[in-house]
N, C-alpha and C positions, 0 to 999 in steps of 0.2 A: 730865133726866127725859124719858122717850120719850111720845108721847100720840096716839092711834091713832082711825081714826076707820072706821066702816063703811060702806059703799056700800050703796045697797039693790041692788046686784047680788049680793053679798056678800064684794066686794073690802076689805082691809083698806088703808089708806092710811095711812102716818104721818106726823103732822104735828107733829111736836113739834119737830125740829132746827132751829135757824139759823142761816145762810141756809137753807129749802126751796127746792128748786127746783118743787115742787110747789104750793105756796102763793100767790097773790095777795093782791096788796090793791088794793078800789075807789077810785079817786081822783077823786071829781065834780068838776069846773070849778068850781063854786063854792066846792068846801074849798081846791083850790088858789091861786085868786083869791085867797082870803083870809089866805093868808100874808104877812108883811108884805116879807120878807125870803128869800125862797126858798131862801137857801143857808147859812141858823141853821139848823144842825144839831139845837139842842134844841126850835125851832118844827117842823122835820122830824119830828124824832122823836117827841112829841105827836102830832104829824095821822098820822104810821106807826099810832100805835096805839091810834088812834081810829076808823079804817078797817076795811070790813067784810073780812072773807076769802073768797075764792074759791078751788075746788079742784076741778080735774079729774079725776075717776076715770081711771087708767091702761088700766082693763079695760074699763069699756063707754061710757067720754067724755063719760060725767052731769056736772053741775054739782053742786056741794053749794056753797051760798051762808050765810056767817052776817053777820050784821049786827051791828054795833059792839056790843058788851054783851049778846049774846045766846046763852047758853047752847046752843041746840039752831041744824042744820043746815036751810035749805030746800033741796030736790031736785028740779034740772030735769032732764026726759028731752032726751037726744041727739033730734034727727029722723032716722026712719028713712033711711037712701040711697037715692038712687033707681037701681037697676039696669036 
């Protein structure tokens, strides 16, 4: 199932396959600390997808940030270049 997402640039970005190469996930120090066992696969996989998502617009290098269980995207602007 594909699942697509919009930039407020109005880039479309998909985000539905995995692996994305598009796709992050945030890992705080202290969710990883808190593993007991770092290399259990199914404690891995729990804190994988309990983890916010991070995505970079391809077109203008915005952030779109969601946060663990949270339906809607927050949208950071890129800083201008300095020429």
């Amino acid at each position: 199932m594909s699942s697509w997402l919009k930039c407020r640039c109005g880039e479309t970005i998909g985000v539905g396959s995995f692996p994305n190469p598009g796709v992050s996930r945030v890992l705080s120090e202290e969710q990883y600390d808190g593993l007991q066992d770092p290399v259990d696969r199914t404690a891995l996989a729990t804190l994988f997808l309990s983890l916010d998502s991070l995505i970079r617009c391809p077109r203008c290098g915005g952030l779109l940030l969601q946060r663990a269980g949270e339906p809607d995207f927050e949208y950071f602007s890129p800083e201008p270049s300095a020429r």
